[in-house]
Backbone as JSON, one array per atom type, in Angstrom:
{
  "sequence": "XXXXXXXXXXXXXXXXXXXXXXXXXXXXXXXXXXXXXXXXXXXXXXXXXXXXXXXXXXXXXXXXXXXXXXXXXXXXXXXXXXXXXXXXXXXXXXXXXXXXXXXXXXXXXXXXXXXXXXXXXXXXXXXXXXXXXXXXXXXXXXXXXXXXXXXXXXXXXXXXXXXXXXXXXXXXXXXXXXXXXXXXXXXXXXXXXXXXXXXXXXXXXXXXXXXXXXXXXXXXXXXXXXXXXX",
  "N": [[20.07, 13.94, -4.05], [19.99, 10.64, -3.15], [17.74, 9.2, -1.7], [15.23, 7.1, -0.79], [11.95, 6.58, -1.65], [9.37, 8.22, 0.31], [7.81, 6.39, 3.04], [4.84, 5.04, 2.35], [1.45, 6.01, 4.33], [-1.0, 4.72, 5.23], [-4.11, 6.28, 6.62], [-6.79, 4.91, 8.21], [-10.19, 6.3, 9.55], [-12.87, 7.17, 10.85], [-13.23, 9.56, 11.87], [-13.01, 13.1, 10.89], [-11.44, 15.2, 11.98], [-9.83, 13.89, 13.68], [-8.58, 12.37, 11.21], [-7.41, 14.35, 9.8], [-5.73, 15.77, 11.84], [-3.98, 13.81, 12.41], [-3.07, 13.46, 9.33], [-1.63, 15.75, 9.23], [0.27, 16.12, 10.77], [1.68, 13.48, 10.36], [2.62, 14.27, 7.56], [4.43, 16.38, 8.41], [6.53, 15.23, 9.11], [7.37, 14.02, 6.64], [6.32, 11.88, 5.7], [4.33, 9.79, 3.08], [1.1, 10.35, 2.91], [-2.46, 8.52, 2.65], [-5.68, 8.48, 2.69], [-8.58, 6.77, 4.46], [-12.06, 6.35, 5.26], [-13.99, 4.58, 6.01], [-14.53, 1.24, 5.84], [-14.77, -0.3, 3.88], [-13.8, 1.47, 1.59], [-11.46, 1.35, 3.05], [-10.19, -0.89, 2.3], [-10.0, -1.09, -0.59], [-7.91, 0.46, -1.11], [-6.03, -0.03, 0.32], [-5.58, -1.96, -2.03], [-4.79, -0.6, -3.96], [-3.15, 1.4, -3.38], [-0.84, -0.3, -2.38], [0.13, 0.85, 0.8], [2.62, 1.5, 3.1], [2.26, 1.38, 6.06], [-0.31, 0.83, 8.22], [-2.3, 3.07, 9.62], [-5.07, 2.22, 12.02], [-8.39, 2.84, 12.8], [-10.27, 0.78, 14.86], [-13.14, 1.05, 15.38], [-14.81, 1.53, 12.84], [-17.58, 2.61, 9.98], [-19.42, 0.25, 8.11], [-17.2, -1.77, 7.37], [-15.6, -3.09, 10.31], [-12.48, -2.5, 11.82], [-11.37, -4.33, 13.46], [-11.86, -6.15, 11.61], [-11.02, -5.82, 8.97], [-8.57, -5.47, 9.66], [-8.16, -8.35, 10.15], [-8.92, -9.33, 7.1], [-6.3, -8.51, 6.05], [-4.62, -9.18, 6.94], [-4.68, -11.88, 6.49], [-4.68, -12.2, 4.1], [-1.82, -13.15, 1.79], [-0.36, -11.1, 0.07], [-0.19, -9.11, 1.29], [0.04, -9.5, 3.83], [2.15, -8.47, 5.65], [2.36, -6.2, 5.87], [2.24, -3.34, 8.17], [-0.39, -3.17, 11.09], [-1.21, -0.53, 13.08], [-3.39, 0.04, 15.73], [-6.46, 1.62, 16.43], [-8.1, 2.68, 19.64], [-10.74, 3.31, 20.99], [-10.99, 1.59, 23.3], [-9.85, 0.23, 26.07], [-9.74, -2.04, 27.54], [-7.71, -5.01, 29.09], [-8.72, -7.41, 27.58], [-10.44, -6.25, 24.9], [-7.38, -5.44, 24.03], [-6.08, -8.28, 23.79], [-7.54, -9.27, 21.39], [-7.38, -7.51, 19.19], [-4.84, -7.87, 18.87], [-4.42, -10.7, 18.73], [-5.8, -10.73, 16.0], [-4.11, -9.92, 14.25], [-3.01, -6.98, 14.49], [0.04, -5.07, 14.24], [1.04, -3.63, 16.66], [-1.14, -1.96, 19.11], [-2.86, 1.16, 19.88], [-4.52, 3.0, 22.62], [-6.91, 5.4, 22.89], [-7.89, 8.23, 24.07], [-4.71, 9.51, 22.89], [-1.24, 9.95, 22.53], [0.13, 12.19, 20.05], [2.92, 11.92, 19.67], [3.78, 10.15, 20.67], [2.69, 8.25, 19.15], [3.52, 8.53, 16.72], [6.36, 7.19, 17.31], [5.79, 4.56, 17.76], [5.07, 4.08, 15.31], [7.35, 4.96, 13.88], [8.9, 2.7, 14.83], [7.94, 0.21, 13.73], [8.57, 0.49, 10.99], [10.87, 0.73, 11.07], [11.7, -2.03, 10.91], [10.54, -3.09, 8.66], [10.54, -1.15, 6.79], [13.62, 0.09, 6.24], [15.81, 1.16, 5.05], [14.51, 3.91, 4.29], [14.08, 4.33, 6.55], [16.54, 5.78, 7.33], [18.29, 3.62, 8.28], [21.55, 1.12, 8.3], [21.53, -1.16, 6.12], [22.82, -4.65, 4.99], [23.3, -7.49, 3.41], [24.86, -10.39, 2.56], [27.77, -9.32, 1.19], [27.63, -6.96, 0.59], [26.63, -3.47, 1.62], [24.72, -1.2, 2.41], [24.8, 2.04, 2.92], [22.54, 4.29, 3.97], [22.49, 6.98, 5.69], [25.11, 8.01, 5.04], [25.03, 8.06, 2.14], [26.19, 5.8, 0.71], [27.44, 2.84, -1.18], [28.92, -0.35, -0.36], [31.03, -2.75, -1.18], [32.42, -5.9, -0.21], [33.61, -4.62, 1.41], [34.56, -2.29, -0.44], [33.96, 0.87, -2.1], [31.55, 1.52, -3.77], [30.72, 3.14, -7.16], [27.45, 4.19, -7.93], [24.92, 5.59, -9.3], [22.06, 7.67, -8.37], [19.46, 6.68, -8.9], [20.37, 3.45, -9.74], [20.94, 3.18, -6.39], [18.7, 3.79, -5.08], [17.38, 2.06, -6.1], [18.69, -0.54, -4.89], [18.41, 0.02, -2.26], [15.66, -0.62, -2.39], [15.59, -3.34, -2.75], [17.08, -4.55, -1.51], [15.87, -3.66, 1.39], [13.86, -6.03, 1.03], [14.93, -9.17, 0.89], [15.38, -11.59, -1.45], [12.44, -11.46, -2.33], [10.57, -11.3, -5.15], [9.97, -8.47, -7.07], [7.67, -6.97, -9.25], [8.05, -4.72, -12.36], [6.44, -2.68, -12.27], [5.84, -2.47, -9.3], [8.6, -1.73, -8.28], [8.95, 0.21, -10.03], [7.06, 2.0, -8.93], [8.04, 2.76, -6.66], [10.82, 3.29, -6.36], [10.74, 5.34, -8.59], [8.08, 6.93, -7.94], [4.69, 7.38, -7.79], [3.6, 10.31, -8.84], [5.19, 10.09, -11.17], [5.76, 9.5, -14.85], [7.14, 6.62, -15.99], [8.77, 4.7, -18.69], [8.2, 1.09, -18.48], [10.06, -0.18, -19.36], [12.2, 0.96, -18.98], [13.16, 0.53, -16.33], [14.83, -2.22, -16.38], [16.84, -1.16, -17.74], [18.17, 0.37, -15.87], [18.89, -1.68, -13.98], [20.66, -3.0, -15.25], [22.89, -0.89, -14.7], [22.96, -1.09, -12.36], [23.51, -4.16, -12.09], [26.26, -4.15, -13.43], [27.59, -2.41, -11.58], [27.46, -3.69, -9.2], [29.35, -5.86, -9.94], [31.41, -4.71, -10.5], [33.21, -5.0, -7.8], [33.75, -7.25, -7.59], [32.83, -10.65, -7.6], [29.94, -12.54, -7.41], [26.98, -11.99, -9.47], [24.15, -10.8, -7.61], [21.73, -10.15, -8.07], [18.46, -11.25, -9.24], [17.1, -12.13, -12.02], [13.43, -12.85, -12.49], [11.45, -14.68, -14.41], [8.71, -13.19, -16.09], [7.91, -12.44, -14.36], [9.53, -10.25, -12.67], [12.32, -8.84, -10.6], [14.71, -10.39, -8.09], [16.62, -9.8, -5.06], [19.2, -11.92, -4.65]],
  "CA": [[20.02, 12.95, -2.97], [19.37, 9.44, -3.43], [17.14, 8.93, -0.65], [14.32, 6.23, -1.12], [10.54, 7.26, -1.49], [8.77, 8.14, 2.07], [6.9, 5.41, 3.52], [3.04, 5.5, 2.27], [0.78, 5.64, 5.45], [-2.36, 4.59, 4.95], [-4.85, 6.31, 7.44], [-8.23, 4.7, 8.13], [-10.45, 6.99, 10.6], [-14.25, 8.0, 9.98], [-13.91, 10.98, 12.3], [-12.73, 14.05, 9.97], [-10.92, 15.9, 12.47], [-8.9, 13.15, 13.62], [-8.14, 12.12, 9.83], [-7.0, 15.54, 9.74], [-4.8, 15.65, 12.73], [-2.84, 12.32, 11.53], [-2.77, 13.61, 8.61], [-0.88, 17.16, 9.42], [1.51, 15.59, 11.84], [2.13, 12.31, 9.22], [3.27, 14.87, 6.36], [5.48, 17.0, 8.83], [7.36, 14.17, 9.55], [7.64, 13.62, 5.49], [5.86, 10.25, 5.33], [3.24, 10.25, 2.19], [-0.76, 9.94, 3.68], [-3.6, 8.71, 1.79], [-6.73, 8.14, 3.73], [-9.78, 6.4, 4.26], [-12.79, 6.95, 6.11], [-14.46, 3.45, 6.34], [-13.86, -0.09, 6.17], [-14.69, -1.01, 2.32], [-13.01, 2.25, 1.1], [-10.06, 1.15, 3.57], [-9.78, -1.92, 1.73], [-9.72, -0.58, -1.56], [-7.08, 1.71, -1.04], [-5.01, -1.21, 0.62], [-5.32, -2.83, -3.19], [-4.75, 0.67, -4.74], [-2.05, 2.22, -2.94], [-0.11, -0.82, -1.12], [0.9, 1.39, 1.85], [3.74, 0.78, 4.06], [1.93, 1.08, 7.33], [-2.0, 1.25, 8.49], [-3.21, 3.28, 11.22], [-6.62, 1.43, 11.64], [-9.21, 2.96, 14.06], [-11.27, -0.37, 15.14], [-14.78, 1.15, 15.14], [-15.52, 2.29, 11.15], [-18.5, 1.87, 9.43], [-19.41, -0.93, 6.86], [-16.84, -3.1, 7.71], [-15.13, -2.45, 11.34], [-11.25, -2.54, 11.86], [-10.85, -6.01, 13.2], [-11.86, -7.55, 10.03], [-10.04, -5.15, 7.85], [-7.27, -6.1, 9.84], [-8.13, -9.84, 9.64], [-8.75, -9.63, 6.34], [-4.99, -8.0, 5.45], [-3.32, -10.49, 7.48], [-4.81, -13.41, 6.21], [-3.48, -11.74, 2.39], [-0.04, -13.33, 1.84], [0.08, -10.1, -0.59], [-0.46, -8.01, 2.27], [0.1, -9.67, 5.67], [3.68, -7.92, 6.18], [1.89, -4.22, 6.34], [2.1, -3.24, 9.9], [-0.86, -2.23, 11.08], [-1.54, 0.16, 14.16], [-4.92, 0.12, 15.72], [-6.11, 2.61, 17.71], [-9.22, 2.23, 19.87], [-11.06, 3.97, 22.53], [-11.74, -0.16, 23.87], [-8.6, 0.21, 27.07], [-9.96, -3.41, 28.48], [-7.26, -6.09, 28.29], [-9.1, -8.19, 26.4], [-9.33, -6.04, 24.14], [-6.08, -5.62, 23.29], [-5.58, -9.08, 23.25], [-8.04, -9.66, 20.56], [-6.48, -6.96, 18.37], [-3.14, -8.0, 18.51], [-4.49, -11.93, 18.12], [-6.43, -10.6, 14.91], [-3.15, -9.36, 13.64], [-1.91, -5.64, 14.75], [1.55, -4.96, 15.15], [0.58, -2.18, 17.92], [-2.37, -1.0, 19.72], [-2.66, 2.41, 20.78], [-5.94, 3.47, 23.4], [-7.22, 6.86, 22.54], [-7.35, 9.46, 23.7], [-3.53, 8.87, 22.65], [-0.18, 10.94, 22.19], [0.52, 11.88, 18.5], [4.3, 11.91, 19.28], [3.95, 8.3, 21.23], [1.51, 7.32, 18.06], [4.65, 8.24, 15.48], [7.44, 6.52, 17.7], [5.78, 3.37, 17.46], [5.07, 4.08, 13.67], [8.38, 4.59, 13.02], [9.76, 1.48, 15.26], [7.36, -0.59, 13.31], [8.77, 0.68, 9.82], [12.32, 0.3, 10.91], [11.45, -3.68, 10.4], [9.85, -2.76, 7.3], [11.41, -0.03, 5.88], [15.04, -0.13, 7.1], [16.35, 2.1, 4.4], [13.26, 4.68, 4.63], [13.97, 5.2, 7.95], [17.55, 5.74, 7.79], [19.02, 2.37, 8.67], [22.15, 0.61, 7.45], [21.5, -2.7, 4.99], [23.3, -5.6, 4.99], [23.29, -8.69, 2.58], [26.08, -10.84, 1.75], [28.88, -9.07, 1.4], [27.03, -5.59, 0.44], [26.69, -2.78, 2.45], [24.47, 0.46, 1.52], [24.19, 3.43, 4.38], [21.77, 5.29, 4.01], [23.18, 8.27, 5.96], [25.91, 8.61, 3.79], [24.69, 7.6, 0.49], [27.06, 5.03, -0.14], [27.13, 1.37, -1.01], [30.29, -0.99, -0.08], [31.13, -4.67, -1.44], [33.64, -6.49, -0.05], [34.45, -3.19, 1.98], [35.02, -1.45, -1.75], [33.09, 1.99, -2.0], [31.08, 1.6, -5.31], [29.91, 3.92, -7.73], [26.3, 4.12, -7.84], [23.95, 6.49, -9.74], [20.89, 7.92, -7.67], [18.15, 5.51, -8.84], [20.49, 3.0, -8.74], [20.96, 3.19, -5.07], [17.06, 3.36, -4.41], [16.77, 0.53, -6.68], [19.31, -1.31, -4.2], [17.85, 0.11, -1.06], [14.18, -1.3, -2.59], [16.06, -4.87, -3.19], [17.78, -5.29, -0.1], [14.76, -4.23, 2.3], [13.43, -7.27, 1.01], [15.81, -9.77, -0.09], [13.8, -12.57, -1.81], [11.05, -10.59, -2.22], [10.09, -10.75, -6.05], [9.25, -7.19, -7.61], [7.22, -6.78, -10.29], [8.66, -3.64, -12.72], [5.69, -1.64, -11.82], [6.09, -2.41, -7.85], [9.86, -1.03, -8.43], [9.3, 1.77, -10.23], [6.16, 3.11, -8.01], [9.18, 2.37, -5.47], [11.98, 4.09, -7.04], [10.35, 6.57, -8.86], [6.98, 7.43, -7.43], [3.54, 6.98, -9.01], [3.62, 10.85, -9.95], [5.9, 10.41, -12.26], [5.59, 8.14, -16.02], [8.24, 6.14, -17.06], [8.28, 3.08, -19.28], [8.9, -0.17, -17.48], [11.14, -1.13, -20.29], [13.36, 1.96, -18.16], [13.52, -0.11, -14.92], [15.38, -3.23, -16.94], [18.49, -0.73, -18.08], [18.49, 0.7, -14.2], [19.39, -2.99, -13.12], [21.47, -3.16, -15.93], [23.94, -0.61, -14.3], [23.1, -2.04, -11.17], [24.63, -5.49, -11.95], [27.28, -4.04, -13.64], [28.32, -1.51, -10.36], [28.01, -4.28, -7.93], [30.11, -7.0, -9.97], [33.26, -4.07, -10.72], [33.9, -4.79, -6.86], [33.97, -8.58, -8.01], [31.86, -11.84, -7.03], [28.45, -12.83, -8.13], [25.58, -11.07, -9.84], [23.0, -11.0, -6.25], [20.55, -9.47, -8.89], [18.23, -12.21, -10.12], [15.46, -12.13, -12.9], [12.35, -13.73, -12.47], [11.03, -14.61, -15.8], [7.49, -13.17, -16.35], [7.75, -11.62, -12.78], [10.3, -8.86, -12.37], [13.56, -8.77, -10.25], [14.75, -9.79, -6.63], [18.02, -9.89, -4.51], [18.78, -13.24, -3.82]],
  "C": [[19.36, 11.67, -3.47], [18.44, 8.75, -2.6], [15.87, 8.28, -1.35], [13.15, 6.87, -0.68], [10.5, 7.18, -0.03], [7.69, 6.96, 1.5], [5.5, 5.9, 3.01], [2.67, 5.29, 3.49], [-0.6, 5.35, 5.33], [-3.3, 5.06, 6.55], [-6.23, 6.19, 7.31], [-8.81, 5.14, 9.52], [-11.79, 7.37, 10.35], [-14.49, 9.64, 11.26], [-12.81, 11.8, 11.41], [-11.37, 14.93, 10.48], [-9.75, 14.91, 13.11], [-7.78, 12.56, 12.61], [-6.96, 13.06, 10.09], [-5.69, 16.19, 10.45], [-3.44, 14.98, 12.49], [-2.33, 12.71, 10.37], [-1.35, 15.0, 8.78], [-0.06, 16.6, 10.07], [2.67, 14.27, 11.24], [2.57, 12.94, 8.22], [4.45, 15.97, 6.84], [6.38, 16.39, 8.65], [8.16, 13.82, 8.25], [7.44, 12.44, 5.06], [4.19, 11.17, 3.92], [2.1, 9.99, 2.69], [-1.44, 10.01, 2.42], [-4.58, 8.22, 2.64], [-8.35, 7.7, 3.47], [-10.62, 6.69, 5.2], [-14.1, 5.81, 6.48], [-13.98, 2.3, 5.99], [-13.81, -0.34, 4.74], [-13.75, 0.64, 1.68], [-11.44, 2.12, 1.59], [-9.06, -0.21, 2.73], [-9.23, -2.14, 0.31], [-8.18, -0.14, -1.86], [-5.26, 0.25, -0.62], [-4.26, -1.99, -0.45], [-4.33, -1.51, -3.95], [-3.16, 0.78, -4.44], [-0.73, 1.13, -2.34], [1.04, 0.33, 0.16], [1.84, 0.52, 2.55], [3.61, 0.45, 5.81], [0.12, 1.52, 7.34], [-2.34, 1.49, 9.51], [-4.43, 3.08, 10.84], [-7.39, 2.0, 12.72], [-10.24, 1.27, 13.89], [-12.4, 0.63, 15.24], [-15.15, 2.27, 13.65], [-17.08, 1.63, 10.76], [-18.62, 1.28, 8.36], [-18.39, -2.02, 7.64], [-15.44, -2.52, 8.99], [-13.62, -2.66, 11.12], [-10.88, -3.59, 12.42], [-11.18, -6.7, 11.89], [-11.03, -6.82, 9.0], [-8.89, -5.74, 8.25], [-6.79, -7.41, 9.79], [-7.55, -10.01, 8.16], [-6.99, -9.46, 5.23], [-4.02, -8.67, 6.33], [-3.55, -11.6, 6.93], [-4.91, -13.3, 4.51], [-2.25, -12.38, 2.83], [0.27, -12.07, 0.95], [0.32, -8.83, 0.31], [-0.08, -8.08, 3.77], [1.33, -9.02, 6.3], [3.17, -6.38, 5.95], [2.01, -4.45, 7.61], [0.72, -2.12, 10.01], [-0.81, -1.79, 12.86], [-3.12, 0.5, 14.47], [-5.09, 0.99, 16.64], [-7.69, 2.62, 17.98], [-9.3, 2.72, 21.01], [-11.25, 2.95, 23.81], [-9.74, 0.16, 25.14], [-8.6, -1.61, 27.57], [-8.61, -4.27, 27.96], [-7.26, -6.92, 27.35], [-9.54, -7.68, 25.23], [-8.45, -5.56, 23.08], [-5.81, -6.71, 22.73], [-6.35, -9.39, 22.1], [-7.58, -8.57, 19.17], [-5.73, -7.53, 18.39], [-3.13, -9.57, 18.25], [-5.04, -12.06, 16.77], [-4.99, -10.08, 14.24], [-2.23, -8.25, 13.88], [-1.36, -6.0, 15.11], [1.43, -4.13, 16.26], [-0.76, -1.97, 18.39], [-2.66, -0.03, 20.56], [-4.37, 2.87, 21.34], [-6.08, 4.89, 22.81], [-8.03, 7.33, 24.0], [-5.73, 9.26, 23.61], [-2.45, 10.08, 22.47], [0.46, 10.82, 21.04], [1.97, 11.59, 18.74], [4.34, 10.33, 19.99], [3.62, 7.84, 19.55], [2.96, 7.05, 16.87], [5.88, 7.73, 15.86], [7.38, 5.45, 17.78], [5.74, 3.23, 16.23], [6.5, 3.66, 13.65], [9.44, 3.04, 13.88], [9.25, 0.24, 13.83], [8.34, -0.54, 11.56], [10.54, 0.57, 10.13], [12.64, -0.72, 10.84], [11.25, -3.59, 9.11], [10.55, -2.02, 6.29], [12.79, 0.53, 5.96], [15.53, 1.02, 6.28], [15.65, 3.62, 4.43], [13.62, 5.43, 5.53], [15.81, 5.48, 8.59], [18.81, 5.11, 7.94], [19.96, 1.95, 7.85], [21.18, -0.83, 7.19], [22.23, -3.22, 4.95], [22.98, -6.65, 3.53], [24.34, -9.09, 1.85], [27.33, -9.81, 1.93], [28.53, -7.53, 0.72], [26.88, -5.04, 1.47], [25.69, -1.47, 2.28], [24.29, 1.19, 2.95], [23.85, 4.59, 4.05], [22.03, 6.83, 4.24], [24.07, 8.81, 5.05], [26.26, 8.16, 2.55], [25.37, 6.79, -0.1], [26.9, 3.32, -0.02], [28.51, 0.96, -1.27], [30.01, -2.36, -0.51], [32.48, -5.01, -1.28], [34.78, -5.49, 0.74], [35.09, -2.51, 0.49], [33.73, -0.17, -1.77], [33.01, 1.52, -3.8], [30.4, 2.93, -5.86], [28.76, 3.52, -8.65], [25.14, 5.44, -8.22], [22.97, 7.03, -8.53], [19.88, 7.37, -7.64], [18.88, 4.07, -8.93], [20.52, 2.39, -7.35], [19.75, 3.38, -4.31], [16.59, 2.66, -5.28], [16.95, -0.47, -6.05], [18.97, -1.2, -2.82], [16.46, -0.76, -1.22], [14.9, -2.77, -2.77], [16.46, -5.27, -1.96], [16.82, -5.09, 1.47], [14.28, -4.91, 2.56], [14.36, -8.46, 0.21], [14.91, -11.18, -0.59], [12.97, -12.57, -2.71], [11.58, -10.61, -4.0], [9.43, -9.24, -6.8], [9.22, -7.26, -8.83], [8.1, -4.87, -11.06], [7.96, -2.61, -11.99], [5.69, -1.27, -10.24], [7.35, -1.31, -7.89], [9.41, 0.15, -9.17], [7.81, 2.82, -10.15], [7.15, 3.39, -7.03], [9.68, 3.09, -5.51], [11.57, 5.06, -7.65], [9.28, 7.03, -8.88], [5.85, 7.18, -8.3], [3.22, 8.54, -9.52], [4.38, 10.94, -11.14], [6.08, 9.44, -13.69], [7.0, 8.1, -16.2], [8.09, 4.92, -17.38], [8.84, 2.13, -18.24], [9.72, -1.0, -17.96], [12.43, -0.44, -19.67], [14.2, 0.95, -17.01], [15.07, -1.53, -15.58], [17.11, -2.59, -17.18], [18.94, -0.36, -16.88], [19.28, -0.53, -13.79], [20.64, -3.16, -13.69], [22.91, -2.79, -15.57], [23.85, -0.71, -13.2], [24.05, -2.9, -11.2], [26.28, -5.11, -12.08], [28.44, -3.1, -12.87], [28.66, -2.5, -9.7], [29.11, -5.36, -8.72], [31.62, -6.18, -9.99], [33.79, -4.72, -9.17], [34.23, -6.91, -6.63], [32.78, -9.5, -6.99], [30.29, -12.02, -8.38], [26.97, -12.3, -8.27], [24.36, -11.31, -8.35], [21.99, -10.87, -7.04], [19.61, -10.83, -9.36], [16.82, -12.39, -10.82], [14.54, -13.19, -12.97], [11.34, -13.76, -13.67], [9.75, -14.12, -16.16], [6.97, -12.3, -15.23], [8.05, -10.54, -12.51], [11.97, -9.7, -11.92], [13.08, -8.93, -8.79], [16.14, -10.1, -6.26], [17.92, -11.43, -4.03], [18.03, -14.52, -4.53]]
}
């Protein structure tokens, strides 16, 4: 199956049993969890791991969950995480001061894990379109997820397996610069070594799948940078 890594989730929570909860219910689901348990270890981890989404409890200690969340919005490396805050605080205000500090969501607690992962995954179907299923678009490409195939020009191409989660990681973000190492934590996970001189021949039969169906290389190398679509 060519199916693109699960979403990282980053959970930040300093009660244990809650961690714990999120955690067991976030790996059913088949999303990856790594977790923190205060504000400067949350931040860390943010550098470490770039997750794909952050459930944030607002009251940690050291440094609370509005400023974590400040501080990862007001990253341009970072401000497109979605985070989810979740806070025993119900008052209007606030909410509104979460969601003016940055969260994409704010969920009250005591809360419903299956509400908690239906806004997750709305949030990541912006984010993670392929991840979660979704067809892709761009130009005159096509990839669907469901049934593993990628179309140009309405032509069914043939497409390897990394490949096609090289092209799902390109077209989530079109634009979007990736460094080798970004792409191939992406495409092929951080347990696993491979040189980053690997990623370069991957594209290689990339370009040369999408041009058989004719037109112009989308692929485009950024000298010193990596690769992006676009």
């Amino acid at each position: 199956m060519a199916t693109p890594r699960p979403p990282c989730i980053l959970v930040v929570e300093d009660e244990a049993a809650q961690r714990e909860v999120l955690r067991y219910n976030l790996e059913a689901e088949g999303f990856r969890v790594v977790m923190a348990e205060n504000g400067d270890e949350a931040l860390m981890m943010v550098r470490e791991e770039e997750p794909d989404l952050i459930i944030l409890d607002w009251m940690l200690p050291n440094v609370s969950g509005i400023e974590i969340c400040r501080r990862v919005k007001s990253n341009p490396e970072t401000r497109a995480i979605p985070i989810i805050m979740l806070s025993a605080r119900s008052e209007e205000a606030d909410r509104v001061r979460g969601l003016e500090t940055g969260a994409d969501d704010y969920v009250v607690k005591p809360y419903s894990v299956l509400e908690l992962l239906a806004r997750l995954r709305t949030q990541l179907r912006r984010t993670r379109p392929a991840a979660m299923g979704e067809r892709l678009s761009y130009d005159d490409i096509t990839l669907d997820t469901e049934e593993h195939r990628v179309y140009r020009n309405g032509e069914l191409l043939k497409l390897g397996p990394t490949e096609f989660r090289l092209l799902a990681t390109l077209m989530e973000k079109p634009g979007r610069v990736w460094t080798r190492e970004q792409l191939l934590d992406r495409v092929w996970g951080r347990d696993i070594y491979v040189d980053s001189r690997t990623i370069d021949v991957h594209v290689g039969r990339l370009r040369k799948a999408l041009k058989a169906a004719g037109g112009e290389d989308p692929v485009r190398t950024v000298r010193g940078a990596g690769y992006s679509l676009g």
